[in-house]
C-alpha positions as CSV (number, residue, x, y, z in Angstrom):
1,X,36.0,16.5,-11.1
2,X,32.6,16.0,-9.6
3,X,29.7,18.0,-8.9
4,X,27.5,17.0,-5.7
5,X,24.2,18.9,-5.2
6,X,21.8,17.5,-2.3
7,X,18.3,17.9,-2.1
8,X,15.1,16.9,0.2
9,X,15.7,18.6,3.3
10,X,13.3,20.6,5.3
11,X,11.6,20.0,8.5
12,X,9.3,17.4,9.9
13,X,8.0,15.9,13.2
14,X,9.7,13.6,15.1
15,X,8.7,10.2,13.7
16,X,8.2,11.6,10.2
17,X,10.2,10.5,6.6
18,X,12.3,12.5,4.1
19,X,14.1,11.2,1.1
20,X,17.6,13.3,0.6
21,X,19.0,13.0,-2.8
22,X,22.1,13.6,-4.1
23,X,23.2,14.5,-8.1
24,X,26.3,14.1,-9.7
25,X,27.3,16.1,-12.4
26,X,30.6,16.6,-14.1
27,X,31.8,12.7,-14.3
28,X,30.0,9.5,-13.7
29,X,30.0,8.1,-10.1
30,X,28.4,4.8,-11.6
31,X,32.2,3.2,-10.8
32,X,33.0,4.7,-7.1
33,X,31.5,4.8,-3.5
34,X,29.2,7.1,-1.8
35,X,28.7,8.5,1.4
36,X,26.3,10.5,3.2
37,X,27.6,12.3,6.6
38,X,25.8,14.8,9.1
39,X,27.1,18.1,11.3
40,X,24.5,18.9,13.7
41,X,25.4,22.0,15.9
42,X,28.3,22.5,17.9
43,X,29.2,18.8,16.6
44,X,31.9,17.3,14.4
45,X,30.7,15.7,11.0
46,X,29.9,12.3,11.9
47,X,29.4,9.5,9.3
48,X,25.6,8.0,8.8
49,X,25.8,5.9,5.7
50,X,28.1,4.6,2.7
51,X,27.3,2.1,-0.6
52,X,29.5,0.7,-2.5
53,X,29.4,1.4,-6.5
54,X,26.7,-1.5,-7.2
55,X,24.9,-1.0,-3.5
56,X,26.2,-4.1,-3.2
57,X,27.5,-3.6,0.3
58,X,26.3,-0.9,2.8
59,X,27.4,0.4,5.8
60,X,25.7,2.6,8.6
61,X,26.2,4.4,11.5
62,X,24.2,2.2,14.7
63,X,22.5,5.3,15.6
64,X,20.4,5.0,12.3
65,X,20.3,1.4,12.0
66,X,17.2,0.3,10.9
67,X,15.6,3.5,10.4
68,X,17.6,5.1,7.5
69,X,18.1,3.1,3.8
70,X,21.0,4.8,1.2
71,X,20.9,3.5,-2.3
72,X,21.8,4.6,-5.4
73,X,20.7,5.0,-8.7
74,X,24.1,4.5,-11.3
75,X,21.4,5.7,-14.4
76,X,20.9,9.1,-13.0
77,X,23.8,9.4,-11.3
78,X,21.8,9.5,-8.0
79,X,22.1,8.8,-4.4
80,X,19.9,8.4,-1.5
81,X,18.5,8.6,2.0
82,X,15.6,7.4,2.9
83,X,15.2,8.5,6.4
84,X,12.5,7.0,8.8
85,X,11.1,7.3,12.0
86,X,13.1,10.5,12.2
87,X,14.2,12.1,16.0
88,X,15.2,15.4,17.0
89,X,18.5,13.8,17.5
90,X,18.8,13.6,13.3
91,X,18.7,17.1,13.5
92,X,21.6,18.4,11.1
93,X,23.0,19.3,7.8
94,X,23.6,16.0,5.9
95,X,26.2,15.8,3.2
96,X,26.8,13.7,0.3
97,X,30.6,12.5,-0.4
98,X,31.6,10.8,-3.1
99,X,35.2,8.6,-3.3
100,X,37.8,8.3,-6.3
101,X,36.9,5.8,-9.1
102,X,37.1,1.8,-7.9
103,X,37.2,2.8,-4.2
104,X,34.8,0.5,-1.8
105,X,32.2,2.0,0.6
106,X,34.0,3.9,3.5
107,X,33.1,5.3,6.9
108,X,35.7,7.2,7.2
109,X,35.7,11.0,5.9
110,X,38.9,11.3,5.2
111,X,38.6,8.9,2.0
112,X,36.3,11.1,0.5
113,X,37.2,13.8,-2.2
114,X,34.3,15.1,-3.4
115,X,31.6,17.1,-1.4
116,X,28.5,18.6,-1.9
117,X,27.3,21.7,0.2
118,X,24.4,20.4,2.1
119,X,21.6,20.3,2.9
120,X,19.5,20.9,6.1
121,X,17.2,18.2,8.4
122,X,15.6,19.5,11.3
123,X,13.0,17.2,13.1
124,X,10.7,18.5,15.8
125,X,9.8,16.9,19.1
């Protein structure tokens, strides 16, 4: 079993940065994928970004192309978001997901079995 707790959220102005993090606890998740997904209101969870276990290979959602950076830090049993040149339209709870053991980076949800509780984003216009 794995423990996901996120952190960093808050609210900032349109064009603003914030840095969501994500801790593990309960096993290491040095040898498995991560993602990070988002439920704004009245919306389904959509996928924004996944790693791979080394951040060898990325993916993102094109909305945040560009603008958002995960990584992932295997020592502290980290990940991140590094969110840029945020828009009201980032405006959501983001969640961190994390995959079985020796699974690659995913966009889809449904190939995730670990979740952490969230954590809200709301940008201003």
């Amino acid at each position: 079993q794995v423990q996901l707790v996120e952190s960093g959220g808050g609210l900032v102005q349109a064009g603003g940065s914030l840095r969501l993090s994500c801790a593990a606890s309960g096993r290491t998740i040095s040898t498995g994928a991560m993602g990070w997904f988002r439920q704004a209101p009245g919306k389904a969870r959509e996928f924004v970004a996944t790693i791979n276990w080394n951040g060898g290979s990325t993916q993102y959602v094109g909305s945040v192309k560009g603008r958002f950076t995960i990584s992932r830090d295997n020592t502290k049993n980290t990940v991140y978001l590094q969110m840029n040149s945020l828009k009201p339209e980032d405006t959501a709870v983001y969640y961190c997901a994390a995959r079985p053991p020796y699974r690659t980076d995913s966009p889809y949800e449904y190939e995730y079995g670990y979740w952490g509780r969230g954590t809200q984003v709301t940008v201003s216009s």
